[in-house]
N, C-alpha and C positions, 0 to 999 in steps of 0.2 A: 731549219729555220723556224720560230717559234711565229707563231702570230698573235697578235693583240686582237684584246678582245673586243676591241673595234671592229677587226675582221671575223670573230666568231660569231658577234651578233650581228653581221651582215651589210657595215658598213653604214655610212649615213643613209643608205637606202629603208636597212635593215630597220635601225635606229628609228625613223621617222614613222615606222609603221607599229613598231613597240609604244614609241608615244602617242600616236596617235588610238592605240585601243585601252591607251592605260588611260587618259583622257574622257574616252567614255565610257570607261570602267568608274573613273570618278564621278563623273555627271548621273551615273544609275546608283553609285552605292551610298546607303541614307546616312550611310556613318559622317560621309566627307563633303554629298552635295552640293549643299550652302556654300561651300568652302570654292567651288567650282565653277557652279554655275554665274555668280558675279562677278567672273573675270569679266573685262569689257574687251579684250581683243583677245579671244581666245588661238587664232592664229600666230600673234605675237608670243603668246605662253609657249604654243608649242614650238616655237620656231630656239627661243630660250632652253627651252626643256632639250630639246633637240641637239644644240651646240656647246651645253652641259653636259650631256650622255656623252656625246663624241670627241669632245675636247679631252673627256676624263676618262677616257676606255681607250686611247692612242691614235684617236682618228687627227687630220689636219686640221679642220674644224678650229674655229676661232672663239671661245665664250668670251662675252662683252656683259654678261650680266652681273647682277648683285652675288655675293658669294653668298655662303647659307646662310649663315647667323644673320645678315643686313637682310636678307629676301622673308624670313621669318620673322623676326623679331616685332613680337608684341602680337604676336598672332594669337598668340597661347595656345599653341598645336597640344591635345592630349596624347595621351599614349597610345590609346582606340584608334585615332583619327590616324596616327604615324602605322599604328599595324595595319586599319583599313588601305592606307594607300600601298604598303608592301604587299600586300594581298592580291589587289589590283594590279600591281607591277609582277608579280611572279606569274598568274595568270594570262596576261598580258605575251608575256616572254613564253609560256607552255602555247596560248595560241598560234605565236610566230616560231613554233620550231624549235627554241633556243635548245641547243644541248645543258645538260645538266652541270655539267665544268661549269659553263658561263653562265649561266643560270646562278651557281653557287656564286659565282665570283662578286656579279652585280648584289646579290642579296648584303653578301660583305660591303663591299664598299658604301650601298645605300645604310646598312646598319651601322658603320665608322662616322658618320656623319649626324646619327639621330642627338646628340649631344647641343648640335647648331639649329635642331629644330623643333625639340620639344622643349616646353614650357617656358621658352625665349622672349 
């Protein structure tokens, strides 16, 4: 039986703890801060972030949120700003463990998507 990488990254448990160091991986890194620290509910961000990851790695998980291009658009995310935050997120996944499959795999799918987020 094959598992999704839902279950390689350990599950909404998993997940919630990815995001939450990728989170404050952004809040310290100077490339993105600005970009982070004026969220107004940053529990709501993460809770998004959270049922995004899980929705889209085969978890139950239900996203309710903007897709990328609506959740971006007019940001004018640079290019710097999109690798600062992959940066963040691979880091993020090496502190929680991730094996390197999944590791890889996430990197893809957040790189499939840079199209909806940069200079939108």
């Amino acid at each position: 039986m094959t598992t999704t990488l839902y279950q390689r990254l350990g599950g909404a448990k998993g997940i919630a703890a990815i995001v939450d160091d990728v989170m404050t991986a952004h809040l310290n890194n100077p490339a993105v801060k600005a970009r982070f620290e004026n969220i107004e509910d940053m529990d709501h961000a993460k809770k998004m972030a959270c049922d995004f990851f899980c929705a889209g790695t085969g978890g139950p998980e239900t996203y309710t949120g903007k897709d990328m291009l609506t959740a971006h658009k007019g940001m004018n995310i640079s290019e710097q700003e999109y690798l600062a935050v992959m940066d963040d997120t691979v880091a993020a996944m090496e502190k929680n463990g991730v094996n390197e499959d999944a590791k890889n795999d996430v990197i893809a799918t957040l790189y499939s998507l840079k199209d909806q987020i940069i200079r939108v």
